[in-house]
N, C-alpha and C positions, 0 to 999 in steps of 0.2 A: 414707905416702909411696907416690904411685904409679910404676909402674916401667914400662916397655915404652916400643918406638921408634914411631914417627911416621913415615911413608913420606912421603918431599921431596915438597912440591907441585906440580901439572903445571902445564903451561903456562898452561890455564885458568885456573886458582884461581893462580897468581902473577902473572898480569896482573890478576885480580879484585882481589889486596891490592895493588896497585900502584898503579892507579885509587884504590882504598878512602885508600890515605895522601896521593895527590894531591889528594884532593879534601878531605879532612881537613886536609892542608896551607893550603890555597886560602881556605875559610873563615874562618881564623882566622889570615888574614897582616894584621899590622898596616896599618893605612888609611895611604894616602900625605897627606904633606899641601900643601895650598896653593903651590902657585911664590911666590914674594917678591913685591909691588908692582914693577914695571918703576921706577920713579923714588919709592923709598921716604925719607922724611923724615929726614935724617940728624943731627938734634938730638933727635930723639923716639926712634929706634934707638939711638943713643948715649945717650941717657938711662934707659930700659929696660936696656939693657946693664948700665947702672951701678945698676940700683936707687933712680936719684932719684924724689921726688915730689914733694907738696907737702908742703909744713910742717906739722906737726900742729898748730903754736902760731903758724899764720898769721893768726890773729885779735887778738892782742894785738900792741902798737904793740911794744914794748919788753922782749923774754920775760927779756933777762941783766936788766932790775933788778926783775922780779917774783921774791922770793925767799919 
């Protein structure tokens, strides 16, 4: 275990880690994303919203009497 004090940082060197976690900050701030479509498609929003898609059994005419 090491033991002894540490004399508070000047001016200098706390404006240096200041800068150091701004910029550290800055790099690694999540990417903004895209603005919405101005006049966005409100049956495709709404359908995403909800999870619909196509039918996975849209190729059979008739899927309740394929049993």
């Amino acid at each position: 275990m090491l033991t002894g004090t540490r004399p508070a940082p000047g001016p200098a060197e706390a404006a240096a880690i200041a800068a150091a976690l701004e910029r550290f900050r800055s790099e690694r701030a999540a990417a903004t994303l895209p603005a919405p479509a101005a006049n966005p498609d409100r049956w495709l929003e709404e359908a995403l919203l909800a999870g619909v898609g196509r039918s996975p059994t849209a190729l059979l005419r008739e899927p309740w009497l394929n049993i």
